[in-house]
N, C-alpha and C positions, 0 to 999 in steps of 0.2 A: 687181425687178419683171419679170415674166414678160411676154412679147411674144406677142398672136395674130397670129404671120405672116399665116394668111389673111386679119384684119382689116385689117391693115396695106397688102398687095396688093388685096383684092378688097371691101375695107368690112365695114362691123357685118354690116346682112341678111346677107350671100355666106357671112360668117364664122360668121355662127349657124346658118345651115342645115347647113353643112358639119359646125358641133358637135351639131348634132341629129342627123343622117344617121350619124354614126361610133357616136352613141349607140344611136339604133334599130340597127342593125347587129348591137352586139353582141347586144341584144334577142332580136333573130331568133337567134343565134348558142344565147345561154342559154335560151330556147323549145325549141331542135333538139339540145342536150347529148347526151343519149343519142344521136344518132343519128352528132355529131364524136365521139362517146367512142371511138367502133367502128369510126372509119377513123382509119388511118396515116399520118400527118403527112408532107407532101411537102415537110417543114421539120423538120434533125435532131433540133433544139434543142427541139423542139415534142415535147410526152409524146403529146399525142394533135392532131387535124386542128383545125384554126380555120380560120372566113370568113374569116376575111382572106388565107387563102394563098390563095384563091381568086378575088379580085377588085382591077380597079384604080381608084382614082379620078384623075381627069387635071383638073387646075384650069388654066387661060389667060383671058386676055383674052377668047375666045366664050365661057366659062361652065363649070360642071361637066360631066363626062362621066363615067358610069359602067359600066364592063363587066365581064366575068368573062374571067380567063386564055382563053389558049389551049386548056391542057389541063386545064380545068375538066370536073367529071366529079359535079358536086353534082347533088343529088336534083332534080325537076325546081321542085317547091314550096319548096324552099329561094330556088331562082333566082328565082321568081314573087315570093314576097313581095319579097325584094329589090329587085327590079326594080319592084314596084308601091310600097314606099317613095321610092325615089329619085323616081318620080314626082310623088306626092302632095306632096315636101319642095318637091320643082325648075321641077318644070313644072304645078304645080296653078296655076289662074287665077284672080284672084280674079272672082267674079259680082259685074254691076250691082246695086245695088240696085232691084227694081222698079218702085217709089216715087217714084223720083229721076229715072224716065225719061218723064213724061207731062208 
């Protein structure tokens, strides 16, 4: 039987977001093909460029973090979606319901 480390460490919720988040990722990744087809992998092993050489996620005790390398050099809309994913997974709120507050 296979073990979700992250569930294990950070719970179900933490763990599913984190498997949802890797999954949009590549999302974004397979959306933008043609555009990794055409850059050079700053990983030998790699035929052509992947998000992921390009960003890191940092899990602890405060919660997820998510950035782009140092010497990230992606489109600037590749970065936005990204970054408005991790959002919408991590830091969406949920709304009152309206109803429930009179």
């Amino acid at each position: 039987m296979k073990e979700n480390l992250n569930e294990l460490f950070f719970g179900n919720e933490a763990a599913h977001k984190l498997d949802q988040f890797k999954a949009e990722l590549l999302n974004i990744e397979q959306k933008n093909s043609k555009y990794f087809e055409n850059r050079v992998s700053k990983i030998s092993f790699d035929k052509n460029d992947r998000l992921h050489n390009h960003y890191l996620i940092i899990t602890n005790s405060d919660g997820v973090t998510f950035g782009f390398t140092k010497d990230n050099d992606l489109d600037i809309n590749v970065q936005t979606d990204c970054n408005n994913l991790f959002n919408e997974i991590f830091n969406s709120q949920k709304r009152p319901n309206r109803s429930n507050m009179n």
